[in-house]
C-alpha positions in Angstrom: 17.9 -13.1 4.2 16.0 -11.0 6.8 18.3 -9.2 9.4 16.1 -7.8 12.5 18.0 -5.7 14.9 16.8 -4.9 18.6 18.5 -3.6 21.7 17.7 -3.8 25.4 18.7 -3.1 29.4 19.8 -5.2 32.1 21.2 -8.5 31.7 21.5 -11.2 29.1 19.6 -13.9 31.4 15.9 -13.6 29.9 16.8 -13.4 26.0 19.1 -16.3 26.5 16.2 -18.1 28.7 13.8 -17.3 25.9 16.3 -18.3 23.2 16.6 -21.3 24.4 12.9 -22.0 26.2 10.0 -23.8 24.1 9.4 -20.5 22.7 5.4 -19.4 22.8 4.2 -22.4 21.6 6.7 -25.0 21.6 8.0 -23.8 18.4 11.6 -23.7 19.1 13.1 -27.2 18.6 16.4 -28.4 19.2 18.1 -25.7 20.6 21.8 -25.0 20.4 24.6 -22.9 20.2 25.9 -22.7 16.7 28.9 -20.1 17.0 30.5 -17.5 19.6 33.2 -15.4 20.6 35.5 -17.9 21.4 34.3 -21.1 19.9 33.6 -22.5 23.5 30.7 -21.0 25.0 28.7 -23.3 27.1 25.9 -24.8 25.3 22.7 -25.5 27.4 20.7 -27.0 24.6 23.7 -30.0 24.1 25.4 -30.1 27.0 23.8 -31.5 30.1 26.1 -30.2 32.4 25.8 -25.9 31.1 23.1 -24.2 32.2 21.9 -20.7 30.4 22.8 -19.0 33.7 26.8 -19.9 33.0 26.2 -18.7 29.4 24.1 -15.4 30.5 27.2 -14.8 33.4 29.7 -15.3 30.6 27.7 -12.9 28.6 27.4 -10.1 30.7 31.1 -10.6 32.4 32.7 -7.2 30.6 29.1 -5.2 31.4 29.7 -6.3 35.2 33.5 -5.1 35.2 33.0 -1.6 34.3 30.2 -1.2 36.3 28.3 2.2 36.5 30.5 3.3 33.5 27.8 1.0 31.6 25.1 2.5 29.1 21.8 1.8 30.0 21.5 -0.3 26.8 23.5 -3.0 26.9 22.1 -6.1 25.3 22.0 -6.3 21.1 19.7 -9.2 19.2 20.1 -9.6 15.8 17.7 -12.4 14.4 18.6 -13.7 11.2 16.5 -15.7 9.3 16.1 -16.8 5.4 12.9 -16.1 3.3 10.5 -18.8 3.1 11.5 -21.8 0.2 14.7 -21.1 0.2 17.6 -24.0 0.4 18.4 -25.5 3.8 21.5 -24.1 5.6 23.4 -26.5 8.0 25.1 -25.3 11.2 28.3 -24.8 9.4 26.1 -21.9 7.3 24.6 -20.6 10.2 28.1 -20.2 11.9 29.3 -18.6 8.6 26.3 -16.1 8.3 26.6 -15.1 12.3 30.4 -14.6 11.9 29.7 -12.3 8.4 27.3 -9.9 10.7 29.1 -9.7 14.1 31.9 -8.5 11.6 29.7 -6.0 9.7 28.2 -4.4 12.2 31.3 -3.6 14.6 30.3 -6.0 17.4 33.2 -8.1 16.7 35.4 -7.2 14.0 37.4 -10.2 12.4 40.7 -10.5 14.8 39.8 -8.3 17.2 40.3 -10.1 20.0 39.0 -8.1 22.5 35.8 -6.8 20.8 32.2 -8.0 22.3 31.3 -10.8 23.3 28.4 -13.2 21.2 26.9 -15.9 20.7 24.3 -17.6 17.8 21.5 -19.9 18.5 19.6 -21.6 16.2 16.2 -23.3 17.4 14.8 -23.5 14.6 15.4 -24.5 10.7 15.1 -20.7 8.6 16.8 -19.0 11.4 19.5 -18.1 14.0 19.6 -15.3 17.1 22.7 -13.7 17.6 22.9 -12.3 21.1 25.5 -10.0 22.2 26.4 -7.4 25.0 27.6 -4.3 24.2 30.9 -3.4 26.1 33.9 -5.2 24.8 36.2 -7.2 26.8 38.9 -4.5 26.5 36.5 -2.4 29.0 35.3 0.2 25.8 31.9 0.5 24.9 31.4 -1.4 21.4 31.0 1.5 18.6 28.1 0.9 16.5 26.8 3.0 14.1 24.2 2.3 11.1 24.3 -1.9 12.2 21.5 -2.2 10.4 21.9 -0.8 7.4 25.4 -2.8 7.8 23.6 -5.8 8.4 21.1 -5.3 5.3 23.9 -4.6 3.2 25.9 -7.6 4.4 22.9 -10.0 4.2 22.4 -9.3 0.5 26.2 -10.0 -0.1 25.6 -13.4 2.2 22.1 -13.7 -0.1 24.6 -13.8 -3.6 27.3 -15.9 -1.7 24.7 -18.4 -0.9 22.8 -18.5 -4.4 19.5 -17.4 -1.9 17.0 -15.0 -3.1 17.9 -11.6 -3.7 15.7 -9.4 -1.7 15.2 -6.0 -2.1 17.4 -3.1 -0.3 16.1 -0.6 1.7 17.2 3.3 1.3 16.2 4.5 5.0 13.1 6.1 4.1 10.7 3.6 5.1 8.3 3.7 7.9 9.6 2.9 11.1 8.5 -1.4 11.9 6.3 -2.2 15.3 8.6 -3.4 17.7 8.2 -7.3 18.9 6.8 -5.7 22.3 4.1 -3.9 20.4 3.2 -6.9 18.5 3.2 -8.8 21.5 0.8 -6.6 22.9 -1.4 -6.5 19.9 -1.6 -10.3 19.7 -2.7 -10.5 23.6 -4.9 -7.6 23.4 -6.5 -9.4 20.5 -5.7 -6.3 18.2 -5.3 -7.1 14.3 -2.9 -4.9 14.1 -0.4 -2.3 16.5 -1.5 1.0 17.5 1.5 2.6 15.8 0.0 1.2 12.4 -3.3 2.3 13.1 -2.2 5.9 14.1 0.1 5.6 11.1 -3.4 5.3 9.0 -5.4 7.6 10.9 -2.8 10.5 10.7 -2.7 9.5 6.7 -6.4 9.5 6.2 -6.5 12.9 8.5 -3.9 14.9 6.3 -5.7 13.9 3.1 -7.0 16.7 1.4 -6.6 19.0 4.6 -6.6 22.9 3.8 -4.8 23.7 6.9 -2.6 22.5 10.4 -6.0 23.4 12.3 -8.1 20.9 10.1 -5.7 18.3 10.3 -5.8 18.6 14.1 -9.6 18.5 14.0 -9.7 15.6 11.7 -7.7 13.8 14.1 -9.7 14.6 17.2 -12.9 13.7 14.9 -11.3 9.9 14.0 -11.4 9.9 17.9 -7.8 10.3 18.4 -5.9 11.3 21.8 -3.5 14.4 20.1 -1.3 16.3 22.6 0.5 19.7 21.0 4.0 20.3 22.2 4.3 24.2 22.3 7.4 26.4 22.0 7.9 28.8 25.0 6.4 31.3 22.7 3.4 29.7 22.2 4.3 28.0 18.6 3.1 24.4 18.3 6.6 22.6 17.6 5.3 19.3 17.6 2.6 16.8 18.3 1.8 13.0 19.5 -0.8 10.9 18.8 -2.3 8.0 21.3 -5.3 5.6 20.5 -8.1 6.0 23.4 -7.1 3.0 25.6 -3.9 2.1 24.8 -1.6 2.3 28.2 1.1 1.4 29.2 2.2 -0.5 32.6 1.5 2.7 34.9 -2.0 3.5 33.0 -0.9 6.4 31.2 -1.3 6.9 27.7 1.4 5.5 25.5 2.6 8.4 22.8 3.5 8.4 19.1 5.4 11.4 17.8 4.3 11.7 14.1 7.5 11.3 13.2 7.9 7.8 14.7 4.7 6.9 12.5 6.9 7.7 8.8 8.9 10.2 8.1 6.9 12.2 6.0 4.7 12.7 9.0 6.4 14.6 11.3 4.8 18.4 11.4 7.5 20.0 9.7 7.0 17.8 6.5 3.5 17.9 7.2 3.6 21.6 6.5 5.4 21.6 3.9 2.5 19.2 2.2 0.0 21.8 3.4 1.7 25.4 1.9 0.3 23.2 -1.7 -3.5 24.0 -0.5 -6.0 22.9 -2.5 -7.0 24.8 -5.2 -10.7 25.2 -3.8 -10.6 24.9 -0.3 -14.2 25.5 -0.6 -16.0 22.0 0.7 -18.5 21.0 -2.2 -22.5 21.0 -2.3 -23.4 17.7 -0.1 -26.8 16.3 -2.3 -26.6 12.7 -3.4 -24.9 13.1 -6.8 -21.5 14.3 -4.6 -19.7 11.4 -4.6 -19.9 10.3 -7.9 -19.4 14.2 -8.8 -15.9 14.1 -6.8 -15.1 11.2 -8.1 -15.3 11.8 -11.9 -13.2 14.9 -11.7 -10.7 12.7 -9.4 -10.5 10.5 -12.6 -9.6 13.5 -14.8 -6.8 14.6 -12.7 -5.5 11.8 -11.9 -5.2 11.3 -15.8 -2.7 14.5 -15.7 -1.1 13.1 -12.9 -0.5 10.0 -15.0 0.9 12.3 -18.0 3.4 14.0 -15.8 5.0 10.9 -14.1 5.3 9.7 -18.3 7.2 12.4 -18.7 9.8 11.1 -16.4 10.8 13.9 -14.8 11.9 14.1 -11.1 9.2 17.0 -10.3 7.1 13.7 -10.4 8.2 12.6 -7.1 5.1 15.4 -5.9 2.5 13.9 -7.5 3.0 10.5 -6.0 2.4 12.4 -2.3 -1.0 13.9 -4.1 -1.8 10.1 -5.4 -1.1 9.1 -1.7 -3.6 11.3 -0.3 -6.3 10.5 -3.1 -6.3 6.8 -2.2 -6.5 7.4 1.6 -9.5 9.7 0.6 -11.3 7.0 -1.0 -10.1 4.5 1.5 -12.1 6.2 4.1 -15.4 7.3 1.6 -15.8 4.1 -0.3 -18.6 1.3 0.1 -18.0 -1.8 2.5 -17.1 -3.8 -0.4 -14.5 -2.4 -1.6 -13.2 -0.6 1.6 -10.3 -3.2 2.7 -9.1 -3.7 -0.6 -9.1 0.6 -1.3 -6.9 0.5 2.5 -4.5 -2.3 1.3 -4.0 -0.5 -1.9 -3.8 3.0 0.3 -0.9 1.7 2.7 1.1 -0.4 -0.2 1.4 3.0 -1.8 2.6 4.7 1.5 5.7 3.0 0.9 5.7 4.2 -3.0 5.2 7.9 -2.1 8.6 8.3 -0.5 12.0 8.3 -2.0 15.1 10.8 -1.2 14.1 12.7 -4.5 12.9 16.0 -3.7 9.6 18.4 -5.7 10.2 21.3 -3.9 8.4 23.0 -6.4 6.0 20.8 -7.8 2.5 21.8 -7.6 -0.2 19.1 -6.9 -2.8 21.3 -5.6 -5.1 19.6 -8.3 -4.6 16.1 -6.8 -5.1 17.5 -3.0 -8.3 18.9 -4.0 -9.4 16.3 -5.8 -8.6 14.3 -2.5 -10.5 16.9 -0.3 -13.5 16.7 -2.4 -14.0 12.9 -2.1 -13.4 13.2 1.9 -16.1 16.2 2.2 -18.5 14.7 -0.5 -19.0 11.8 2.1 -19.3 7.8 2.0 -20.3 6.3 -1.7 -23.1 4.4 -2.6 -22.2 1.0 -4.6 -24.6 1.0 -7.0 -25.7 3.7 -9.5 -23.6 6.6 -10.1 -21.3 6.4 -7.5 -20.9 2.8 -8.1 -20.4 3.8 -12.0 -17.8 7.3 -10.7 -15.7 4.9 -8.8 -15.1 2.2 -11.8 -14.1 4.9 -13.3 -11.5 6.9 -10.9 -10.2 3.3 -10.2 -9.2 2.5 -13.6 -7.4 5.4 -13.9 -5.5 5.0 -10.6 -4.7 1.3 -11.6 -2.7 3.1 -14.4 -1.3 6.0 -12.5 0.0 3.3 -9.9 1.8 1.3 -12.4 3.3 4.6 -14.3 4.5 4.8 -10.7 6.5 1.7 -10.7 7.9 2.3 -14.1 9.0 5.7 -12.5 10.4 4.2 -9.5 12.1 1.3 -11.3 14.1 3.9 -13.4 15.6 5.3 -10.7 16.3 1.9 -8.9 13.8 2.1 -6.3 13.1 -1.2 -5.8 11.0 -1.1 -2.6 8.8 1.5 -4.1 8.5 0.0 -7.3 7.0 -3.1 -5.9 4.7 -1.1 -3.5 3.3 0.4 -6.5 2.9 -2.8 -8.2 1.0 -4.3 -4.9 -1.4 -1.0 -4.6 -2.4 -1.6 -8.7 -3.4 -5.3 -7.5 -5.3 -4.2 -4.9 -7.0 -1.6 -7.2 -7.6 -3.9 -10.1 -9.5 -6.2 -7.2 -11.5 -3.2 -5.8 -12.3 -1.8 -9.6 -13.6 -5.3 -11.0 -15.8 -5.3 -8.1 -17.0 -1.3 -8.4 -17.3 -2.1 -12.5 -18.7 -5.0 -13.0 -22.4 -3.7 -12.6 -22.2 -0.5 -14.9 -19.9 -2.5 -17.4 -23.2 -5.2 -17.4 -25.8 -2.7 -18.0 -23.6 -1.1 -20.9 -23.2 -5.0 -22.5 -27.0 -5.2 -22.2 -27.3 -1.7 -24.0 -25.0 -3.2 -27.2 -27.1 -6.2 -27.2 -30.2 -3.5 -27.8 -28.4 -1.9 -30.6 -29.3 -3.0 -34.1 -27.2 -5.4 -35.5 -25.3 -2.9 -38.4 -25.1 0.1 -35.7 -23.1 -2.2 -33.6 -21.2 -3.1 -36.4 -19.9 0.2 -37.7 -18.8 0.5 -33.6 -17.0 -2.7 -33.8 -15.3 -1.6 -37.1 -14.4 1.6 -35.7 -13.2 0.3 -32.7 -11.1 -2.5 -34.9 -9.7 0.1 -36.6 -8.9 2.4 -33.9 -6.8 -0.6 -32.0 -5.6 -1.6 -35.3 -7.0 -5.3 -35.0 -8.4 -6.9 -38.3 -12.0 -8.3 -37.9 -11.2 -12.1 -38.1 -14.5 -13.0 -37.0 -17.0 -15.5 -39.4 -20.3 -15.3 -37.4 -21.6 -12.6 -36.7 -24.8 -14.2 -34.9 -26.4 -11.0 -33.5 -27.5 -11.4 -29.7 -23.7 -12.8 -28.9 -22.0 -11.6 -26.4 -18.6 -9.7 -27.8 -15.7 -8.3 -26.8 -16.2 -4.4 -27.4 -20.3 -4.7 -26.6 -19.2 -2.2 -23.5 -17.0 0.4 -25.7 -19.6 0.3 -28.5 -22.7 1.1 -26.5 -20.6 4.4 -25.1 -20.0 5.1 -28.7 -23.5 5.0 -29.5 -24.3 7.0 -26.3 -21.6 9.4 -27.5 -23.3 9.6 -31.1 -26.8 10.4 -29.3 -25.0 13.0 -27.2 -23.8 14.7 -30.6 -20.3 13.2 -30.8 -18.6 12.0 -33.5 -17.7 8.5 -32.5 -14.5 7.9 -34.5 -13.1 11.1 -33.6 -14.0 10.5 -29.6 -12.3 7.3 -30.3 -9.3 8.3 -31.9 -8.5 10.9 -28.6 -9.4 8.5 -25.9 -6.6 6.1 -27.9 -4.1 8.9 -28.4 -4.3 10.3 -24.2 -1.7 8.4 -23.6 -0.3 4.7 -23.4 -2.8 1.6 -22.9 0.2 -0.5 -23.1 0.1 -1.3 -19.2 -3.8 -2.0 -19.5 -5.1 -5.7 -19.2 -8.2 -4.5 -20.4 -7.9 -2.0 -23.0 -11.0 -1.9 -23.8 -12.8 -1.4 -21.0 -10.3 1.7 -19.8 -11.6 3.2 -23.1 -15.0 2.8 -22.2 -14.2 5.1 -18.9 -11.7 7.5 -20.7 -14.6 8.2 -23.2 -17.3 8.4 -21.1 -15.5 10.7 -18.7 -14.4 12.8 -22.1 -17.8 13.0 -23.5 -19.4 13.7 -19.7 -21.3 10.4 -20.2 -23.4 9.0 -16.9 -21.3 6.3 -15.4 -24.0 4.1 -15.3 -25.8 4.2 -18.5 -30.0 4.1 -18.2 -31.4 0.4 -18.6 -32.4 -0.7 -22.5 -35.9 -0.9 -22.7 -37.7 -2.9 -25.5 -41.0 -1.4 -26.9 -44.3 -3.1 -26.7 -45.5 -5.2 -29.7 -48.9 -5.5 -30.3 -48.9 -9.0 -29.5 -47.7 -7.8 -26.3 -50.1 -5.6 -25.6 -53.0 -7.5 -26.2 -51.5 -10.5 -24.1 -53.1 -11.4 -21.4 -51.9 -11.2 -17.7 -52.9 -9.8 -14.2 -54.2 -6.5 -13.8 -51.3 -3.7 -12.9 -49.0 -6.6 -14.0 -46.6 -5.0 -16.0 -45.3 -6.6 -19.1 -41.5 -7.5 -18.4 -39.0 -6.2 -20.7 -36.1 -7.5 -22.6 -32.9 -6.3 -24.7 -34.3 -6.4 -28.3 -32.2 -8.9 -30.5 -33.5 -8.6 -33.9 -31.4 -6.5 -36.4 -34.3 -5.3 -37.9 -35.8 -3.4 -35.0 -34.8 -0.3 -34.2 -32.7 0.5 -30.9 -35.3 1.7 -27.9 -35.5 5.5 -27.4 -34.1 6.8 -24.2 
């Protein structure tokens, strides 16, 4: 049950017009008054002989009889309406449910017969309207305070009463909603989404990483942002606003955001409390084409540490989920086409997760802001080679780090943040099967070059390391198998002058793979981060036979290649 709250000037006439009106496109059907003040309201939408400017008049009656005494807000519109699926309500519900929040909010408390006036329409199957004015009959204004979070709290009693889906409460520190007028707007303007979402972003993906308040502001100008600083007498900046370059209003003036009206976390205040943790090297790093995937692979190892500390379940953790925050809304904005919208789906569900009333006032997360700062200076990734290789591996990390988030939250009973996180590790496990899928191919094709025992005593110690027996009859060589990706970094390991079990054995012991669908493969990337493996291992060759090289073929033809099968050959030199 979804209770949406909205206030407004003048008169009743137009919402009750609307109400009951065809809506936008002839959506509202059968239109009628379910439940009011007094049980006799005129009904327009079954009553011939009422009109919706009798019920407006009735309405408005107690506004009009105190006259200039009036706030200017005067009209309050509660929409009510049930999730999608769930159980058909009748009238007599409906009348119920409207009665339960004109109750719980203070507009008219049960036998108080003098409190506002109301009444509930329903045009539609899933939900009602509850229109009211907000001066009582007795002449007072009506005292509301906190109706929403009254009528949350309400509707999740009238969710349990109802045996309807429980949905999850709110705690107040979510980011303010676009109003209906600015989705309105957005709609006719042909706009996929409001400007206060895209500012919300914008500011996000600006304060990511930033070493200090004049960097922010630039980044913000640079994203081609209207900012306007509100200054103390002094001279201090107190404040500032945010606008997107032809967004107006009615009298072509620029239409304002505050930050704070964005999220809470992003008013200037708690913006600089983010930026007293500077990163630890503020420093921007050597721009040449191995950058990205540079920035990326030490984003991975500290957002493995990140991952340890939020184990540890401690509330200092709340810190590093504003650092996570900021390291997905650096990537967002650096990463290749493909994988862009799901890296900004993944950015904005964790918004949500990286705000909760527990306070780190001392928590450091320099590492993660740096890490963040890096990416956004090292510039856009490439999706193939090494950065394509870098980001497979900083996103299989993060997958994890999201989810350690979730447990985190869902010990504490944060249940909107706990799902956020869940929804950003979806959208990461989408963007990282795209980003792996080619380095994860090339390393397959490197197993299926090994000989046959070499990738056998990988298997084994792989087998053993995961304690899973070897149940296997055929052993075919040239099949495809499970581990081929985890025992070709072994080998590479063993080249490099590791010792493969022992690599093995750390990579397992870093911390839980419980939460991992692929345990295997987020080994493959823990190891080759550990051993400062390429992300992309080079192509197997296969050497020329002599049958090969005496073949005949067109001149400065070259002989194509393939991934040697034969256990008897020896693995191509790199």
């Amino acid at each position: 049950m979804i209770p949406k709250i909205r206030t407004g000037t003048g008169g009743t006439y137009g919402l009750i017009r609307y109400l009951f009106g065809p809506g936008k496109q002839d959506e509202h059907i059968d239109q009628h008054v379910v439940a009011s003040w007094n049980g006799f309201a005129p009904d327009p939408g079954r009553n011939p002989h009422h009109t919706i400017a009798q019920l407006a008049n009735q309405l408005d009656q107690p506004v009009k009889a105190i006259g200039d005494r009036a706030l200017a807000t005067t009209i309050w519109h509660c929409s009510v309406r049930t999730e999608p699926g769930a159980r058909h309500l009748d009238d007599g519900d409906w009348a119920d449910i409207a009665r339960r929040i004109v109750h719980a909010t203070g507009i008219a408390p049960d036998g108080d017969t003098t409190a506002c006036r109301w009444v509930a329409v329903r045009h539609a199957e899933d939900h009602i309207h509850i229109a009211a004015t907000l001066v009582r009959q007795d002449g007072r204004l009506a005292g509301l305070s906190f109706d929403y979070r009254k009528a949350q709290a309400e509707a999740r009693r009238i969710e349990k009463d109802y045996g309807l889906r429980q949905l999850t409460p709110g705690d107040g520190t979510a980011a303010k909603n676009p109003t209906s007028q600015e989705c309105w707007k957005a709609e006719r303007t042909g706009r996929a989404e409001t400007p206060r979402e895209t500012l919300r972003e914008a500011v996000r993906q600006a304060l990511a990483g930033a070493a200090d308040e004049a960097e922010f502001f630039d980044r913000l100008r640079a994203a081609g942002l209207r900012v306007k600083l509100r200054h103390a007498p002094s001279g201090d900046v107190l404040g500032y606003n945010v606008a997107l370059p032809g967004d107006r209003n009615r009298n072509r003036e620029p239409i304002w955001f505050p930050g704070s009206k964005l999220a809470p976390d992003l008013s200037l205040p708690r913006i600089r409390r983010r930026l007293t943790d500077a990163p630890a090297d503020t420093t921007p790093p050597r721009i040449d084409r191995s950058a990205p995937a540079r920035t990326r692979r030490a984003a991975a190892g500290t957002a493995e540490r990140a991952t340890a500390l939020l184990d540890e379940d401690g509330d200092e953790a709340a810190a590093q989920l504003v650092g996570t925050g900021e390291l997905l809304d650096a990537l967002a904005q650096t990463s290749q086409a493909a994988t862009r919208a799901e890296l900004r789906d993944a950015a904005r569900a964790f918004e949500r997760a990286t705000r909760s009333h527990i306070r780190a006032e001392n928590a450091d997360i320099r590492a993660l802001r740096s890490a963040a700062r890096g990416i956004v200076h090292a510039g856009t990734a490439l999706g193939r080679g090494e950065d394509g290789g870098a980001t497979a591996m900083v996103l299989s990390t993060l997958v994890l780090l999201t989810l350690a988030a979730a447990r985190w939250h869902s010990a504490r009973g944060h249940a909107q943040q706990a799902a956020a996180s869940r929804q950003a590790a979806e959208h990461l496990r989408t963007a990282y099967r795209h980003s792996a899928a080619t380095p994860l191919r090339a390393m397959r094709e490197k197993a299926q070059a090994l000989p046959e025992p070499e990738r056998r005593r990988h298997e084994a110690t792989i087998r053993a390391a995961l304690g899973e027996p070897d149940t296997r009859t055929d052993h075919q060589p040239g099949t495809t198998e499970r581990f081929d990706a985890l025992a070709a970094t072994l080998a590479e390991a063993e080249k490099a002058g590791h010792d493969p079990k022992a690599l093995l054995e750390e990579a397992v012991d870093h911390r839980e793979l419980e939460s991992a669908r692929n345990t295997d493969t987020v080994l493959v990337w823990r190891i080759r981060r550990l051993a400062d493996l390429p992300a992309l291992p080079s192509s197997p060759t296969k050497p020329k036979t002599a049958e090969a090289k005496s073949a005949p073929g067109r001149a400065g033809t070259p002989t194509p290649t393939r991934p040697t099968t034969d256990p008897h050959r020896t693995a191509p030199r790199r």
